[in-house]
N, C-alpha and C positions, 0 to 999 in steps of 0.2 A: 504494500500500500504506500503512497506518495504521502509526502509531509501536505499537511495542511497548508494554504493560505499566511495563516496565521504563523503556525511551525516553519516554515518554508524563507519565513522573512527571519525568524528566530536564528535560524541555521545559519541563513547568509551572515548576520550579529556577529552569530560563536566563530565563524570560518575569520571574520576582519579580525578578530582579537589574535590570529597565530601570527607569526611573520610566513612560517609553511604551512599549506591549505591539508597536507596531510596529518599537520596535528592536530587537527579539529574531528579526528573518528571516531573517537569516545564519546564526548560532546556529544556528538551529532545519534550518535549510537542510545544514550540516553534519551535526546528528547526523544528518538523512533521510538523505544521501548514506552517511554511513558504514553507516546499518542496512542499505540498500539496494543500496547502489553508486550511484543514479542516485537524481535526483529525478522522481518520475511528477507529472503533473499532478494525478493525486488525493491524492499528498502536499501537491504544492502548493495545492490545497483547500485540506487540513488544518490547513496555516501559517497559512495566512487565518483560518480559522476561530479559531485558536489567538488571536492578533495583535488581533483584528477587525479586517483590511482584508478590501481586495477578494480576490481570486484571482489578478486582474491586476496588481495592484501586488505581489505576490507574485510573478509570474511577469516582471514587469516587473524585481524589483530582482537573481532566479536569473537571465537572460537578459544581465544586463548585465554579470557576472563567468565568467569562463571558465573558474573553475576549477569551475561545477557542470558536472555532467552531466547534458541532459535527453534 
């Protein structure tokens, strides 16, 4: 599921605060989980997209902390 609207303008927020757009996946990995409850894989797209990495390194860095849920 896509970040909301709302979410969507939040993200862009948390991504100005890094100097690199890849340290904003946790961040970003929190508001999905909150909008959502879980992170889907097409959110995790979405990170990537957001970030410019891969998807994998997106799902590489959700997979390695337990408190997401996929």
């Amino acid at each position: 599921m896509a970040f909301t609207e709302k979410n969507l303008a939040q993200a862009n927020e948390i991504i100005a605060q890094y100097p690199q757009k890849k340290s904003a996946i946790i961040p970003l990995a929190h508001l999905a989980q909150d909008q959502d409850g879980w992170l889907s894989p097409a959110t995790m797209r979405e990170i990537a997209k957001l970030t410019e990495v891969t998807a994998a390194q997106v799902q590489g860095t959700c997979s390695f902390y337990t408190m997401f849920k996929r």
